[in-house]
C-alpha positions as CSV (number, residue, x, y, z in Angstrom):
1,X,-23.7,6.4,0.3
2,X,-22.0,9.4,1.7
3,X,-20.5,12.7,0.8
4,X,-17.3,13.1,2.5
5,X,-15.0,15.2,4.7
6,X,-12.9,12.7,6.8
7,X,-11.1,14.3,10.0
8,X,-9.9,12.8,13.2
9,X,-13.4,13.3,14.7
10,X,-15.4,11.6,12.1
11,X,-13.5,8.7,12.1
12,X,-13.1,8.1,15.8
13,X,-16.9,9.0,16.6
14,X,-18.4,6.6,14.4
15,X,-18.8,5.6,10.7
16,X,-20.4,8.6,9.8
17,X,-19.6,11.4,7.3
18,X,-20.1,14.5,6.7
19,X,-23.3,15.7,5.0
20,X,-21.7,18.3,2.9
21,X,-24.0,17.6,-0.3
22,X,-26.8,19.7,1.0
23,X,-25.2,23.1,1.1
24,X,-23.7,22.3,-2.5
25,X,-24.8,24.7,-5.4
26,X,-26.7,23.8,-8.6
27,X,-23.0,23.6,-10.8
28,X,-21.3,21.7,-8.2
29,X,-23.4,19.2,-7.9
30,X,-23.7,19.4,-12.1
31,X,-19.9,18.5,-11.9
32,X,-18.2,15.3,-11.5
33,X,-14.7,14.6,-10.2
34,X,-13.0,12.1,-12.4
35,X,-10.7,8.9,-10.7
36,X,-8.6,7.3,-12.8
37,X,-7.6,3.5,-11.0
38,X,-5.0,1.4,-12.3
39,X,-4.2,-2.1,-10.9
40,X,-2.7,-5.3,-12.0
41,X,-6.5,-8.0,-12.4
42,X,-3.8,-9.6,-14.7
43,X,-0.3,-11.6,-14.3
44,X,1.9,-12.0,-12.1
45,X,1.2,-9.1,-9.9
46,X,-2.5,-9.5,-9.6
47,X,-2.3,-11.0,-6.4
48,X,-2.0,-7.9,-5.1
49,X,-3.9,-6.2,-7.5
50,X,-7.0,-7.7,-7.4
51,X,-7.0,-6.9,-3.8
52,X,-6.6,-3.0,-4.4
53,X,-9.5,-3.1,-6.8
54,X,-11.8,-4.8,-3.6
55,X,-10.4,-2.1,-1.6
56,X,-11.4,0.2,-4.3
57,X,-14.8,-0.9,-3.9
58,X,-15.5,-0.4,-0.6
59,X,-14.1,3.1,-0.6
60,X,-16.7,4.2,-3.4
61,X,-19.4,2.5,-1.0
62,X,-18.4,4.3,1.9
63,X,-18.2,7.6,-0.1
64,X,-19.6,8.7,-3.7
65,X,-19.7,12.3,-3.3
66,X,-17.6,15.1,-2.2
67,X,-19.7,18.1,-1.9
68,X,-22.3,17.7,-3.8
69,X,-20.0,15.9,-6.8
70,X,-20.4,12.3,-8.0
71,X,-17.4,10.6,-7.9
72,X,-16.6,8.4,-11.4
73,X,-13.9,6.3,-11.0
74,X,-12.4,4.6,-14.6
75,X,-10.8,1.6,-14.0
76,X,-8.0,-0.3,-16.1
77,X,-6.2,-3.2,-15.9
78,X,-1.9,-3.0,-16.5
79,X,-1.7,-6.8,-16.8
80,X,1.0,-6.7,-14.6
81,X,3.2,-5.0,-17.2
82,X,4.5,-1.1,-16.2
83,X,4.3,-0.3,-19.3
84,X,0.6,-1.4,-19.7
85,X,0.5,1.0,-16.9
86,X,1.6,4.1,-18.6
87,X,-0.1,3.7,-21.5
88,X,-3.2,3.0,-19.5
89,X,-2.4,6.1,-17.1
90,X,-2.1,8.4,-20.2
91,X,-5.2,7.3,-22.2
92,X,-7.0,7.6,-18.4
93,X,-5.9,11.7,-18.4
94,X,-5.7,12.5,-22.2
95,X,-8.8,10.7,-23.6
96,X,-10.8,10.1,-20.2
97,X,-9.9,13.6,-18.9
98,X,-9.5,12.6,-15.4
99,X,-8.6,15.0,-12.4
100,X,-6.5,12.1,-10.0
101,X,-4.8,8.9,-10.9
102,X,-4.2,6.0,-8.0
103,X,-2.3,3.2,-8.3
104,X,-0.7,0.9,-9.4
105,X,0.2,-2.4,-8.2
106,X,3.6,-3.3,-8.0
107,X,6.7,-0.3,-7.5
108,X,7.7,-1.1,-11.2
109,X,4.1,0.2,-12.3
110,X,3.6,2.7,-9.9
111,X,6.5,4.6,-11.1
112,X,5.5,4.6,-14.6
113,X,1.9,5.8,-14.0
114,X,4.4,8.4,-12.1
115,X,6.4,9.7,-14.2
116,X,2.9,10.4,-16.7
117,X,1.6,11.9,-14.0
118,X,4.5,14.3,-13.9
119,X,4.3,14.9,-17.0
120,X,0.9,15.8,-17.4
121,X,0.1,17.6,-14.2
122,X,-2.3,15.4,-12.8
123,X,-2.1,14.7,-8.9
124,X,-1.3,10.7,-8.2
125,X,-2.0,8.6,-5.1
126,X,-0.1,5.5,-5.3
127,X,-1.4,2.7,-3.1
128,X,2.6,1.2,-3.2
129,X,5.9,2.4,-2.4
130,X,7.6,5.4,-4.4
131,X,10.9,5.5,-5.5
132,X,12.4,9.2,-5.3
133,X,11.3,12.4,-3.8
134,X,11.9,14.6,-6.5
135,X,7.9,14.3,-8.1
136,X,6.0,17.2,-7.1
137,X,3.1,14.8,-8.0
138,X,3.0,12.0,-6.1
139,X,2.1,10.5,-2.1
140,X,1.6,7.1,-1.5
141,X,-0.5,6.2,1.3
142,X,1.9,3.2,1.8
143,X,4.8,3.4,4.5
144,X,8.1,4.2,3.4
145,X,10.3,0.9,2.5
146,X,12.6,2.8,5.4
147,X,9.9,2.7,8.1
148,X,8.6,-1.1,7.3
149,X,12.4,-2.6,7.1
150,X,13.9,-0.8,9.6
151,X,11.7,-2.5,12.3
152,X,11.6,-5.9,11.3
153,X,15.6,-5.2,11.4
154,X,15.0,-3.7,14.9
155,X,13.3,-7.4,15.7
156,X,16.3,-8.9,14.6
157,X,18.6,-7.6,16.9
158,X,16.2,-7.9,19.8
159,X,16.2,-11.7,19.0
160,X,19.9,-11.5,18.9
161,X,20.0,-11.9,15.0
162,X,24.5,-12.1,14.1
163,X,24.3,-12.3,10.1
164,X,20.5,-12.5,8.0
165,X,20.6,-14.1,4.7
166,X,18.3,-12.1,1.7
167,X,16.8,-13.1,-1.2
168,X,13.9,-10.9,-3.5
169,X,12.9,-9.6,-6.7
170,X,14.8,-9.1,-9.5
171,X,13.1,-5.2,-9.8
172,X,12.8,-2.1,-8.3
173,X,11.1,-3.7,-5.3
174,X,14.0,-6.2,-4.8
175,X,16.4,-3.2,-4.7
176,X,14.2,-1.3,-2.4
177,X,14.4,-3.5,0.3
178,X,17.7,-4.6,-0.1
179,X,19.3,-1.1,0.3
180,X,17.5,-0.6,3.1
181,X,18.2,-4.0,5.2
182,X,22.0,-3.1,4.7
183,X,21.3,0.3,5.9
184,X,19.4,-0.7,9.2
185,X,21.4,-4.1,9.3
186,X,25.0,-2.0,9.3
187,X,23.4,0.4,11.7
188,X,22.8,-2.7,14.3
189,X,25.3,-4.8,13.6
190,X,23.8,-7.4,11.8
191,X,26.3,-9.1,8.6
192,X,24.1,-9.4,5.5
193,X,25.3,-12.7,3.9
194,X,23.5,-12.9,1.1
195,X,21.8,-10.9,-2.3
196,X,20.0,-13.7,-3.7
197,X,17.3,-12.5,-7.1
198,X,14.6,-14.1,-8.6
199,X,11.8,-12.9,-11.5
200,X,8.0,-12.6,-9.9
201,X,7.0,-15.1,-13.0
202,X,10.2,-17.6,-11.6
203,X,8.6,-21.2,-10.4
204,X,11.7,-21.9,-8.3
205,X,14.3,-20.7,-5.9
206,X,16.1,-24.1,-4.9
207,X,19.7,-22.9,-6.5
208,X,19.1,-19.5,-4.3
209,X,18.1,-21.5,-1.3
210,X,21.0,-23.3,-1.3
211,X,23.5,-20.7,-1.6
212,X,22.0,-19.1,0.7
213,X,21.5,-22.0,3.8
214,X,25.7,-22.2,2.7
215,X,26.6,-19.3,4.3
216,X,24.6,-20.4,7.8
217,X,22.7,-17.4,8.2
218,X,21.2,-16.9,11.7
219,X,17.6,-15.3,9.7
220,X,16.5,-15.1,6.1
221,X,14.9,-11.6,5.1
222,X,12.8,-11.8,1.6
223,X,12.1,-9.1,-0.6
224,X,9.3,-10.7,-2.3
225,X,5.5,-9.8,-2.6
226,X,1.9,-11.6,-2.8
227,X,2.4,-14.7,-4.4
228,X,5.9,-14.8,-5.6
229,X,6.8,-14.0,-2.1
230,X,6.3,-17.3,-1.2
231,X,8.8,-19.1,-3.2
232,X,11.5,-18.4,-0.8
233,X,10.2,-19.8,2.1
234,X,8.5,-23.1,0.2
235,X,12.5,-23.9,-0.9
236,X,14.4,-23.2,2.1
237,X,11.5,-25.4,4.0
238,X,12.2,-28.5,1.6
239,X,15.9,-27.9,2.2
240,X,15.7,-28.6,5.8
241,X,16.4,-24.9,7.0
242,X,15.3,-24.3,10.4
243,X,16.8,-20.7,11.1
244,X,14.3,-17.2,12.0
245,X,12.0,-16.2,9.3
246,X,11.6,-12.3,8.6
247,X,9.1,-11.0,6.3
248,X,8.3,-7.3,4.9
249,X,4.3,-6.0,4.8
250,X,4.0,-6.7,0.6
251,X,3.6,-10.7,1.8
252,X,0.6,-10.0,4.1
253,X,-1.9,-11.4,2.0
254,X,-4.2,-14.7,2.1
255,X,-2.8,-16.3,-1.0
256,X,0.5,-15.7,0.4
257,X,-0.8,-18.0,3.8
258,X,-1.9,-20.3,1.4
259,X,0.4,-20.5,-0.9
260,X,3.3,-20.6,1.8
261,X,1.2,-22.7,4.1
262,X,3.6,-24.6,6.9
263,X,6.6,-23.0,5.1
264,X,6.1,-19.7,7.0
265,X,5.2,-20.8,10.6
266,X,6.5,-18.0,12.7
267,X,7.3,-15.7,10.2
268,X,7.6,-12.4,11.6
269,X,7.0,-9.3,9.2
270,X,6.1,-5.4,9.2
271,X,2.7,-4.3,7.8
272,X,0.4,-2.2,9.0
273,X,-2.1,-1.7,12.0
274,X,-5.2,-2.4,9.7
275,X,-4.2,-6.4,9.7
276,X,-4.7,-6.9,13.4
277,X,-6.9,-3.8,14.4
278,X,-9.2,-5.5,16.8
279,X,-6.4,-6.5,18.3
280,X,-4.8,-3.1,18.9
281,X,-5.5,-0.8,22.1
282,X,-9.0,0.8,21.9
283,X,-7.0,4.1,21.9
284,X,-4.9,3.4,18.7
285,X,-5.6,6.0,16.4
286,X,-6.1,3.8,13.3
287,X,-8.6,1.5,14.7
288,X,-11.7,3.5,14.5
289,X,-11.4,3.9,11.0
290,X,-10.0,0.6,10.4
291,X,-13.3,-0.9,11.9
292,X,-15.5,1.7,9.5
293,X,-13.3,0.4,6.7
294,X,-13.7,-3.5,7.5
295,X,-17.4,-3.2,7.6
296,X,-17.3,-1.5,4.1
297,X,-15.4,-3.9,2.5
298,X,-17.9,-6.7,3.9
299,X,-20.6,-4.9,2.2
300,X,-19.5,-5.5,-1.3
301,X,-17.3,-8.1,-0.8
302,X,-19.2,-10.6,1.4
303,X,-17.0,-11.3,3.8
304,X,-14.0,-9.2,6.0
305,X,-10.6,-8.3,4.3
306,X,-7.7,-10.5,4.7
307,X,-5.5,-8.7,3.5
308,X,-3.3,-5.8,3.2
309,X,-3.3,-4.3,0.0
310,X,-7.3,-3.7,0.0
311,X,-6.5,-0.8,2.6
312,X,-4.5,0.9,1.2
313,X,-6.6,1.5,-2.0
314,X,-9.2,2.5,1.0
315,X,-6.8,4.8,2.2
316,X,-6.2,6.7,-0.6
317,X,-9.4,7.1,-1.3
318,X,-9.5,9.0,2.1
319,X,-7.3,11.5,0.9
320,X,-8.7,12.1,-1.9
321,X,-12.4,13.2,-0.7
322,X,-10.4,14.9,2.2
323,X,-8.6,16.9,-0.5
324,X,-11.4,17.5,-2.7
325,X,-13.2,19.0,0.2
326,X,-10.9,21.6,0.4
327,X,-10.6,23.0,-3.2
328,X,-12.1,26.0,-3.8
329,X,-15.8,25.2,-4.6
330,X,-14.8,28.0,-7.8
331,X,-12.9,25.8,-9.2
332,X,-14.0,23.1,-11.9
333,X,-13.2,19.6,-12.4
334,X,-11.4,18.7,-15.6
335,X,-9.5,22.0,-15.7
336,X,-5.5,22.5,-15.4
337,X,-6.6,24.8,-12.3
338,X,-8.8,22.2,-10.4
339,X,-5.6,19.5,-10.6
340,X,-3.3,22.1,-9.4
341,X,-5.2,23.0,-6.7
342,X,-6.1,19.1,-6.0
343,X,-2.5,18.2,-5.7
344,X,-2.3,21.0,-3.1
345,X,-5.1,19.9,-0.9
346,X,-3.4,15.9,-1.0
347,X,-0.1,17.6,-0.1
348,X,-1.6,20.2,3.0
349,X,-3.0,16.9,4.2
350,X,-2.8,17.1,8.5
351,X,-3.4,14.6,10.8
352,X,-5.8,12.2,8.6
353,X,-6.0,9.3,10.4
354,X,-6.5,5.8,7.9
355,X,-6.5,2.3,8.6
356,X,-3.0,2.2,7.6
357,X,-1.7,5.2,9.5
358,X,-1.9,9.1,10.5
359,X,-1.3,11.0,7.0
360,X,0.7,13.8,6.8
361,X,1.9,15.1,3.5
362,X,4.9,17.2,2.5
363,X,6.5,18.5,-0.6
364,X,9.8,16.7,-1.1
365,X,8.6,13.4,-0.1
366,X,5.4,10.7,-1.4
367,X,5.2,9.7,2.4
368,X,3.0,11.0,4.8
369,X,3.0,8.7,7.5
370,X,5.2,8.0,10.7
371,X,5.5,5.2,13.6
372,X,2.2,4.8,14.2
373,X,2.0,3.2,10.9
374,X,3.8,0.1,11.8
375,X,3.2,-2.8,13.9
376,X,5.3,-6.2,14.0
377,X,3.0,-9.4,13.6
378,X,3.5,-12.9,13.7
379,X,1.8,-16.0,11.5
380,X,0.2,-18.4,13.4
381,X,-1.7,-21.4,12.2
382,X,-2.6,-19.2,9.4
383,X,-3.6,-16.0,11.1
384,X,-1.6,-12.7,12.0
385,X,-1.4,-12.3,15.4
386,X,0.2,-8.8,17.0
387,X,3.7,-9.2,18.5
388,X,4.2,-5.5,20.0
C-alpha cells in the first residue's frame, strides 16, 4: 500500500510511489479524503459497470494514501438508472460529505452525477464520455467521442470504405457517436446510409438489420456498448451480411467477445493503448503504467484485466492522488475550500501519463488527452490484436 504522487518518472521507472506519508504532520494524517464512486453493479449497464468497480479496486490497492491521508472511498450502485445516479451522487456529497465524485457508467448517468456535481461544487472525474464543455466541474479520463470515431473513420477510408451503414443506442451515447461519424464521414467522403436506434434493454435488432443490409452499405458502424453492443452484429450475421465491421472503444469488453462470439470476427474498433499494451513499442508512454496497473488488478482480482472500462476507473484514480498531492497541505478535507482547490489541482493536471493516455486538463473542456490515447485494434479468435 502506497501513498502517492504519480509523475512521468514514477511510472516509467517502475511500480513504485512516492513515499510522501512520512513527512506528513499529525492533522494530516488525522484527516481523511472522502471518494465518492458510482457505477452501474445493476441492469443493463452493469456490464460495464462492474468492470469500473474491479478497476476501482486495484487503484485503492496500488494507492491508499496521499500524504499521509487515508483514502475512503463510498461506493453506490445507480442500477443502471441516471436518475439512481443523482440521487446516489447527492446523498454521496450532502450526507456522506465527500470531497470528489467518479463515475458513472453509462453517458446518460455520468451527466446526471454532473450536473449535481455542478451544483454542489464538488470536483467530478467521470470514467465515460462528457457531453458539453460548459461544467467547470468535470474531466473524464475517457477520450473524447471525437478522438475515438474520427480514427476508426480514418480506417475506413484507408480501406476504401464508399457509404457505412450505422446503428446504436437510443440515448445520449447513440447521439454521440452518430454526430460525430457524419462529421469525420463528410470530412472523407464517406455516405452515411443509415441512423438505425435501439434501447440497451432491446433483445433484438433483426427489423434494423434489415433496413440497414437494404441500402448495401460497404461497412456497418455501431454505436452500442458492453453487452447491448452486441446485438447488432449477432443480427446482421444471421442475415447473411458479409460487409467490413467497425466498432467504437465502449464494445472492448469480454462479455462483448462472448456475447458477439463469431459475429464480430475482424471487427476493427478504437479503444485505448491499455487493451494491447504488451504489444505496444517499449517506448510508448502508456505502457509502463499500464503494466503497474495490470499487475494491480491481478492482485485483487485473480487474474489480468480484459477489459477496457477497469482502466479507466484506474485512471482516474491517478488523477486524483496526483491532484490531492498538490493542494495546499493547509487546507482540510470536507471543507468548500479543499474542493475548490481539488478541482484546481485535477484541472492544472500536466503530462500524467495513465494506462489510457497522457492527461492534460484544461478549463473549457472534460478532456485531457490527445493521439496518444488511441490505437486501432482488431478481434481475432477472441483476442484484440494491435492494427497500427
Amino acid at each position: 500500500m502506497r501513498t502517492l504522487g504519480i509523475s512521468r518518472a514514477a511510472a516509467t521507472v517502475a511500480a513504485t510511489a512516492l513515499m510522501l506519508g512520512s513527512a506528513a504532520g499529525t492533522s494530516a494524517q488525522a484527516a481523511q479524503l472522502r471518494v465518492g464512486f458510482i457505477t452501474s453493479l445493476s441492469g443493463p449497464v452493469s456490464s460495464i459497470g462492474i468492470p469500473y468497480s474491479k478497476g476501482m479496486k486495484a487503484a485503492e490497492s496500488y494507492v491508499d494514501k496521499v500524504r499521509g491521508m487515508d483514502i475512503k472511498v463510498y461506493q453506490l450502485d445507480d442500477a443502471s438508472d441516471p436518475t439512481t445516479a443523482a440521487r446516489d451522487a447527492r446523498k454521496l456529497v450532502d450526507d456522506d460529505k465527500v470531497d470528489v465524485l467518479i463515475g458513472s457508467s453509462g453517458v446518460p448517468s455520468a451527466m446526471a452525477v454532473a450536473a449535481v456535481a455542478r451544483q454542489t461544487g464538488t470536483p467530478m472525474i467521470g470514467v465515460t464520455p462528457i457531453a458539453g464543455n460548459d461544467n467547470p466541474w468535470v474531466v473524464t479520463t475517457v477520450q473524447p467521442v471525437s478522438l475515438m470515431v474520427g480514427q476508426v473513420v480514418a480506417h475506413m477510408k484507408k480501406d476504401g470504405v464508399k457509404t457505412v451503414a450505422y446503428i446504436g443506442f437510443s440515448d445520449s451515447w447513440g447521439d454521440l457517436v452518430y454526430a460525430n461519424l457524419k462529421k469525420y464521414a463528410a470530412e472523407d467522403g464517406i455516405k452515411v446510409l443509415t441512423d438505425e436506434r435501439y434501447a440497451r434493454s432491446d433483445n433484438s435488432v433483426t427489423g434494423q438489420a434489415l433496413r440497414m443490409m437494404a441500402t448495401h452499405p460497404d461497412a456497418v458502424l455501431t454505436g452500442g456498448s458492453g453487452t447491448p453492443g452486441a446485438l447488432p452484429y449477432l443480427a446482421l450475421s444471421q442475415l447473411g451480411y458479409t460487409g467490413k465491421i467497425y466498432g467504437t472503444y465502449a464494445l472492448i469488453s469480454p462479455d462483448f467477445v462472448r456475447v458477439a462470439g463469431s459475429s464480430a470476427e475482424g471487427m476493427l474498433s478504437s479503444t485505448g493503448p491499455v487493451i494491447v499494451a504488451s504489444q505496444l513499442p517499449a517506448d510508448y508512454p502508456t505502457r509502463a503504467i499500464s503494466m503497474v496497473y495490470r499487475d494491480a488488478y491481478k492482485k485483487v482480482n485473480g487474474s489480468y484485466p480484459d477489459d477496457a472500462f477497469s482502466a479507466y476507473a484506474f485512471d482516474a484514480w491517478l488523477v486524483l492522488v496526483h491532484a490531492a498531492d498538490k493542494v495546499d497541505p493547509k487546507l482540510q478535507p470536507g471543507t468548500p475550500a479543499y474542493r475548490k482547490a481539488l478541482r484546481d489541482a485535477i484541472f492544472a493536471t500536466h503530462e500524467l501519463d495513465g494506462t489510457m493516455g497522457v492527461f492534460n486538463f484544461h478549463h473549457g473542456s472534460p478532456y485531457g488527452v490527445d493521439k496518444r490515447a488511441c490505437v486501432i485494434v482488431r478481434l481475432e479468435h477472441g483476442q484484440w490484436k494491435y492494427a497500427p
